[in-house]
C-alpha positions in Angstrom: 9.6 2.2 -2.6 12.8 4.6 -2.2 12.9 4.5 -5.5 9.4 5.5 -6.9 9.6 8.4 -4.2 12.9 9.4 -6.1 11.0 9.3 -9.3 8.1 11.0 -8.0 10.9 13.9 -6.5 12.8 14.2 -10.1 10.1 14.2 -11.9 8.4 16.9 -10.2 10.7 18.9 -9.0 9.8 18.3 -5.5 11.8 19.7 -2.4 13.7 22.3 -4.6 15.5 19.6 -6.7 15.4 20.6 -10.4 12.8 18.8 -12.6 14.9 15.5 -14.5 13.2 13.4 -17.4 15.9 11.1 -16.9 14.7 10.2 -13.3 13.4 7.0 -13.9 16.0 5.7 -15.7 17.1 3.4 -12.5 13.4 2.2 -12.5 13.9 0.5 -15.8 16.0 -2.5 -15.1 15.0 -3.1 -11.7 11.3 -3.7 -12.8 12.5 -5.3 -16.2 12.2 -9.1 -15.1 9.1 -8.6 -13.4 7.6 -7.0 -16.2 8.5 -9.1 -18.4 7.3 -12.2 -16.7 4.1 -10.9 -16.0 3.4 -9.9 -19.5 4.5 -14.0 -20.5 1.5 -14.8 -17.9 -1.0 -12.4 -19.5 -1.0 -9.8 -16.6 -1.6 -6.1 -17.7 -2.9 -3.7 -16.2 -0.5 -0.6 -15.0 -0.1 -1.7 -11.6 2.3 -4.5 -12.4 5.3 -1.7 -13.7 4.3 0.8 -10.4 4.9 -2.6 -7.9 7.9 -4.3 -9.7 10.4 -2.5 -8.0 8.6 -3.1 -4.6 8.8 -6.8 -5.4 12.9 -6.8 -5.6 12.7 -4.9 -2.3 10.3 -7.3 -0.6 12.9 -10.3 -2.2 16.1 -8.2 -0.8 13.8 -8.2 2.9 13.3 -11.6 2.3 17.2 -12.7 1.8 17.8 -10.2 4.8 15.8 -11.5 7.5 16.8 -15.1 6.6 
């Protein structure tokens, strides 16, 4: 989630930060496996790429609290 609300900051120029196309770079291999497994199961839709990266943080929890 920290990291869509840093995309949504660079993109934008939120909060005085200047406006970066590259600010979703980091987004890209985090979400990778999950999009790419969801696409081998037939899921599309544009809601699988927006919650990938909240699925590694939910697995990171996981680990954490175990």
């Amino acid at each position: 989630m920290i990291a869509l609300a840093l995309l949504a900051i660079g993109t934008f120029g939120l909060f005085g930060q200047e406006r970066d196309p590259l600010s979703a770079v980091f987004l890209l291999p985090l979400g990778l496996p999950w999009n790419l497994v969801g696409d081998r199961i037939g899921l599309a839709g544009p809601w699988l790429p927006i919650l990938a990266p909240g699925i590694n943080a939910a697995i990171l929890y996981w680990l954490w609290r175990r």
